[in-house]
C-alpha positions as CSV (number, residue, x, y, z in Angstrom):
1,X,11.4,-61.4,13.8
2,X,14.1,-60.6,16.0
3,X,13.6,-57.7,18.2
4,X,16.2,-55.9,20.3
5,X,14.9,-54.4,23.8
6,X,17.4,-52.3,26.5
7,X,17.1,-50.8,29.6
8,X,18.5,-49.1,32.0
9,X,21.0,-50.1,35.1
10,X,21.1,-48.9,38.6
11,X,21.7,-44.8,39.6
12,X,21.7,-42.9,42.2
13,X,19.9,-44.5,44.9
14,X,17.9,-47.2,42.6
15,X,19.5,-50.1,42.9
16,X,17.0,-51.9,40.3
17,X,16.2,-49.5,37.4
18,X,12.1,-50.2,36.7
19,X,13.2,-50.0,33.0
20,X,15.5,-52.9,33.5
21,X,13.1,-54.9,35.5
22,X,9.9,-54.3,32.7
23,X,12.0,-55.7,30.0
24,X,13.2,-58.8,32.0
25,X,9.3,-59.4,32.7
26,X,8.9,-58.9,29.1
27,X,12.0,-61.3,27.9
28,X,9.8,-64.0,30.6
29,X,6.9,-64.5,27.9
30,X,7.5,-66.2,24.9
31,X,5.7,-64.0,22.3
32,X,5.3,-67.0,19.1
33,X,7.8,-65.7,15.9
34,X,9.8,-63.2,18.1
35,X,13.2,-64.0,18.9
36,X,13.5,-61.1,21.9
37,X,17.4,-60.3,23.1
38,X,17.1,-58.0,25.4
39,X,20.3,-55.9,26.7
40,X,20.9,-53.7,30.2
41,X,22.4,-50.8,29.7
42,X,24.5,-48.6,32.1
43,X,23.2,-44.8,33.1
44,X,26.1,-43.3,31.5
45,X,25.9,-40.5,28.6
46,X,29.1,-41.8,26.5
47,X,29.2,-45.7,27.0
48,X,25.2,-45.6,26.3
49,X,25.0,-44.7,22.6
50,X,28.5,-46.6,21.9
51,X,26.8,-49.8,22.8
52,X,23.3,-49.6,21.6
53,X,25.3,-48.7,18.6
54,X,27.7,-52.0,18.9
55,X,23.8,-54.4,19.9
56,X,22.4,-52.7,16.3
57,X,25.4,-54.5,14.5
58,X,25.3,-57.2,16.3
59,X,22.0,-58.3,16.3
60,X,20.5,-56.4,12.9
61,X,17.1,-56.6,14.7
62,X,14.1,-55.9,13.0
63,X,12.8,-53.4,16.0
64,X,14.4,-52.0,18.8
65,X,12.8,-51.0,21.7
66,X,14.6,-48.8,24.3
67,X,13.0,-48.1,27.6
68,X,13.3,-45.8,29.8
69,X,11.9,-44.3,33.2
70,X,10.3,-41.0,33.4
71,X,9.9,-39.9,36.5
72,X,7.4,-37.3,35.5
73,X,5.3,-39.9,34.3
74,X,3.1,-42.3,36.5
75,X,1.8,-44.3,33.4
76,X,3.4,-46.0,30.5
77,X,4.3,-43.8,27.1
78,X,5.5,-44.5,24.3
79,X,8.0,-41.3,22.8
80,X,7.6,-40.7,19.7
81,X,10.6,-38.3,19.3
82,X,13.5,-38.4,21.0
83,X,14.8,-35.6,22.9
84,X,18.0,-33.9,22.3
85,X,17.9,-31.2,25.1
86,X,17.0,-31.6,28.9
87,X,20.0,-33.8,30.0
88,X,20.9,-32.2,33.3
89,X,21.4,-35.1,35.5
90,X,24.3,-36.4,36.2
91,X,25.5,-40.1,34.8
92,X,27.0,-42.9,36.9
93,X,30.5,-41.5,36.1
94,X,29.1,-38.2,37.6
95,X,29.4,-36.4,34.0
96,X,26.7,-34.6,32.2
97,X,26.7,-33.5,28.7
98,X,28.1,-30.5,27.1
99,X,25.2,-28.0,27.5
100,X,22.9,-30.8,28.4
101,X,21.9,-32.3,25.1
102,X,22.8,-35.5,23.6
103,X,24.2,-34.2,20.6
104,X,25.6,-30.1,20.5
105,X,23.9,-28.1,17.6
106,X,21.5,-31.0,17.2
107,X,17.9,-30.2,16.2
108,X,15.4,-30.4,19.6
């Protein structure tokens, strides 16, 4: 089974993005019939969805896993939904998105 896993590079002041740094300590066990790539990928709102985009083709994995860090949470979750609205921070470029949400007119 080949499984795809990303996190996310530095922003702001974090140099070492814990989501980055839990899926390295993931690719470090060697889980019997997985064949784990896992990808960092930068903090920015456009260059983000074009490359997970580019790893699905690539790799045609059988299950992706995309991590991220929440600093509301002190615990590990696991979303079940994505979230379209909310996006107020800005990116490592400095941009944000059009009215905050990944995709305009998109369903919450």
């Amino acid at each position: 089974m080949l499984v795809l896993c990303t996190g996310f590079g530095p922003f702001g002041s974090i140099d070492v993005n814990p989501s980055w740094r839990a899926v390295q300590l993931l690719a470090e066990r060697h889980i019997e019939g997985i064949n784990l790539e896992i990808e960092e990928l930068p903090v920015d709102y456009t260059a983000a969805p074009e490359i997970v985009r580019s790893l699905w083709k690539r790799f045609k994995p059988d299950l992706c896993i995309h991590v991220g860090v929440a600093a509301c949470h002190d615990f590990i979750a696991l979303e079940r939904i994505g979230n379209n609205e909310g996006y107020g921070r800005q990116d490592v470029r400095g941009q944000c998105p059009e009215k905050h949400c990944c995709v305009p007119g998109g369903k919450e």
